[in-house]
Structures are given as structure tokens and as C-alpha cells.
C-alpha positions as CSV (number, residue, x, y, z in Angstrom):
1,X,-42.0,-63.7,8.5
2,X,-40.3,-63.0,5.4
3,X,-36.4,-62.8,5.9
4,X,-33.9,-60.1,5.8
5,X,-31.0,-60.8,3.1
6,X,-27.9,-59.8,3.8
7,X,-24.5,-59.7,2.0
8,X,-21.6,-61.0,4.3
9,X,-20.2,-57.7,3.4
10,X,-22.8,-55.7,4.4
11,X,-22.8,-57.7,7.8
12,X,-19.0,-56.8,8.2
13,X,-19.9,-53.0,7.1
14,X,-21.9,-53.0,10.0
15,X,-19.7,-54.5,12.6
16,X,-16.8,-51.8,11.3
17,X,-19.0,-49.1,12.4
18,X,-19.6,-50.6,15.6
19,X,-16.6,-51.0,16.0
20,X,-15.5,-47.7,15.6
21,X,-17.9,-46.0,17.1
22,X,-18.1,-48.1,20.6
23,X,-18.6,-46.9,23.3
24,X,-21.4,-45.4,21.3
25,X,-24.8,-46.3,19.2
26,X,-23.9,-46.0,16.1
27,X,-26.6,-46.4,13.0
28,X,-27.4,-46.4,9.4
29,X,-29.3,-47.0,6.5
30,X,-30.7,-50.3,4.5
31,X,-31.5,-49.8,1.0
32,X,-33.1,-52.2,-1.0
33,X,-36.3,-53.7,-2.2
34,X,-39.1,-55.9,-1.0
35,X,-40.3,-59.1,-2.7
36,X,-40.0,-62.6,-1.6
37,X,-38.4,-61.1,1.4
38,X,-36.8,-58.0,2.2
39,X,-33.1,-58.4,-0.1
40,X,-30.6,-55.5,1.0
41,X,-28.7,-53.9,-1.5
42,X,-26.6,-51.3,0.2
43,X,-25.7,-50.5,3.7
44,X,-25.2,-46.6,4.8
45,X,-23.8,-45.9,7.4
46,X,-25.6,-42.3,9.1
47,X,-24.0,-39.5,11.9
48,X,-25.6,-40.7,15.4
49,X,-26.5,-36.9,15.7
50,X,-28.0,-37.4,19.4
51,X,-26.5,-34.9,21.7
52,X,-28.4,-35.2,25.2
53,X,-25.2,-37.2,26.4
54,X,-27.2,-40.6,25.9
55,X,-25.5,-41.8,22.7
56,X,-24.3,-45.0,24.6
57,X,-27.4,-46.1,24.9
58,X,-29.3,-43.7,22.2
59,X,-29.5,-42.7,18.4
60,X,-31.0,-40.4,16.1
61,X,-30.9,-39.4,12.8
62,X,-31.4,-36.1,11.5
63,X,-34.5,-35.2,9.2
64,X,-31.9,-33.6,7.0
65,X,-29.7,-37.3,6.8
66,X,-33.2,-39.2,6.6
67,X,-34.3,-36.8,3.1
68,X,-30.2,-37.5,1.9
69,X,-30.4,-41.1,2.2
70,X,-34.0,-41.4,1.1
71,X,-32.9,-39.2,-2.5
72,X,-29.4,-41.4,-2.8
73,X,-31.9,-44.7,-2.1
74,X,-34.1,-43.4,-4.7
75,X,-31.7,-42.7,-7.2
76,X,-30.2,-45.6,-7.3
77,X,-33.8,-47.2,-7.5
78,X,-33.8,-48.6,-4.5
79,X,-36.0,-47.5,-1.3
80,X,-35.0,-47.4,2.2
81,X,-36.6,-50.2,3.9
82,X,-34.4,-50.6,7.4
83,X,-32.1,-49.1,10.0
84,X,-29.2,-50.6,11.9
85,X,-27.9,-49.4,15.1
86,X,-26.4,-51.1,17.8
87,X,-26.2,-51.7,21.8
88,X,-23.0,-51.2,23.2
89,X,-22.8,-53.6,26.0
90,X,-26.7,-54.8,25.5
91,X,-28.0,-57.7,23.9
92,X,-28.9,-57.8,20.4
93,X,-32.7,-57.1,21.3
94,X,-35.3,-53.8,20.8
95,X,-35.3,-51.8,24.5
96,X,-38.4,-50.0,25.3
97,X,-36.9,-47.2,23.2
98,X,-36.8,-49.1,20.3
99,X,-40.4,-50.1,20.7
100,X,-41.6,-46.3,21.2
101,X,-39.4,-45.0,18.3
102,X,-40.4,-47.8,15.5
103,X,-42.2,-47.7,12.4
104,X,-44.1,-50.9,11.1
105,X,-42.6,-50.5,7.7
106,X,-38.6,-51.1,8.3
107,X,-36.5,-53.8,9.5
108,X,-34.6,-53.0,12.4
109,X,-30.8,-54.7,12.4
110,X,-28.6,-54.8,15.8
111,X,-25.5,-55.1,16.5
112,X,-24.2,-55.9,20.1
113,X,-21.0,-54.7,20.6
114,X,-19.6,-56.4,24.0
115,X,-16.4,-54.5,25.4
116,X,-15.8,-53.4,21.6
117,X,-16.2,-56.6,19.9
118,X,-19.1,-57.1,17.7
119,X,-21.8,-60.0,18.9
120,X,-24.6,-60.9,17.9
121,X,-26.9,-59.2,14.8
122,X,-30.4,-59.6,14.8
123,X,-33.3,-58.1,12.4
124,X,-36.6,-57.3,14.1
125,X,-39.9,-55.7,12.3
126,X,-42.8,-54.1,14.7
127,X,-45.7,-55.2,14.7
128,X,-48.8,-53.7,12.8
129,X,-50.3,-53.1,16.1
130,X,-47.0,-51.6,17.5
131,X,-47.1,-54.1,20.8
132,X,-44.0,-55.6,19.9
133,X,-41.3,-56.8,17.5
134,X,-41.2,-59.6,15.7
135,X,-37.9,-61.2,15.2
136,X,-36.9,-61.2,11.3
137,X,-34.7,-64.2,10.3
138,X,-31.2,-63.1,8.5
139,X,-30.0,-64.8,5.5
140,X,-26.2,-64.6,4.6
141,X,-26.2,-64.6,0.4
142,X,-24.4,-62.9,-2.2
143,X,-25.3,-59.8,-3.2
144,X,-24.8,-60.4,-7.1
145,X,-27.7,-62.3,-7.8
């Protein structure tokens, strides 16, 4: 598995929102490109625009946020190639929901967030036959290359 390259800053972008937004899921955007791994460029940070009363454990995107961040992705040349979210009070791993609401083509970044305090972050990619994830290792590098 090819890994997921992350700026330090972009890690600590991600923990700020989750952060902020525990109790609840929050999420966001990874754009970048793919080539000898998957080498984020910029992190985005989305609205978690659930509103069934589930967003501790639950979060969506809107189509209208997806088509903003793919144009802004674009534009900058770059293409959208993964999500973050995270699980208040979970471990760092894809729930059933995950699973059912995946797309082969991303990586998927979580956060746990235990009692407020950011954990663990893991990358995960579903598999082509959508049975499961496969765990996507993270590699801490500078993103001025």
C-alpha cells in the first residue's frame, strides 16, 4: 500500500478541528495528487451538515461543499483525493458506517478525539471489492518539497 504524506501542519490542522468541534464528527477535505504515493497538499476543513441528531457519531457533507471543494481543488491543480473526519470517543478505526459510505478511490484520515484530546490518526483506503479497508501507512514530511 502506497502511503499517505502528510505535513505535520496539516496533521495539527486536523486535530484543531477536532478539537473544536468535540463532542462532534467533524470532517474535511484532502487535496493533492497521486504518484509514488498519495502526497497531500492542502487540508480543508468542511461544515458536518448532518442534522438527524447523530453528529457525535456521524458526518456528511453537502453535494453543494463536495462541487466547492472539488472547483477550489481543481483550481489550484490539485484533485481531491481524501476525507478526514473523526470519532469522538472511538478509536481511530472505519465503523460499519464508514464501510457502507466509502468510495475505493480516497483515503480516509481519522482522528480520535478521547474526552477532547486528540489520539490517534489513521489513513485507511477501501478495498476494490468494498469488503473492507485497508490501513494506509502515514508519513510525516515537509510539505515544500
Amino acid at each position: 500500500m502506497d502511503p499517505l504524506y502528510l505535513d505535520p501542519s496539516h496533521g495539527e490542522a486536523i486535530r484543531r478541528h477536532g478539537r473544536e468541534a468535540f463532542p462532534e464528527e467533524c470532517c474535511g477535505f484532502l487535496f493533492g495528487r497521486d504518484g509514488g504515493g498519495r502526497h497531500i497538499v492542502s487540508v480543508v476543513s468542511e461544515t458536518n451538515v448532518r442534522e438527524d441528531g447523530s453528529r457525535h457519531n456521524r458526518f456528511s457533507i453537502s453535494p453543494e461543499g463536495f462541487m466547492r471543494a472539488d472547483r477550489e481543488a481543481r483550481g489550484a491543480g490539485l484533485d481531491i483525493v481524501g476525507f478526514y473526519h473523526t470519532h469522538p470517543n472511538a478509536p481511530a478505526r472505519p465503523s460499519q458506517y464508514d464501510l457502507d459510505h466509502a468510495w475505493p478511490v480516497y483515503s480516509y484520515v481519522i482522528l480520535s478525539v478521547q474526552e477532547g484530546k486528540p489520539a490517534a490518526m489513521t489513513s485507511w483506503v477501501l478495498q476494490e471489492d468494498r469488503t473492507g479497508f485497508s490501513e494506509q501507512p502515514i508519513v510525516l514530511v515537509s510539505a515544500a518539497r
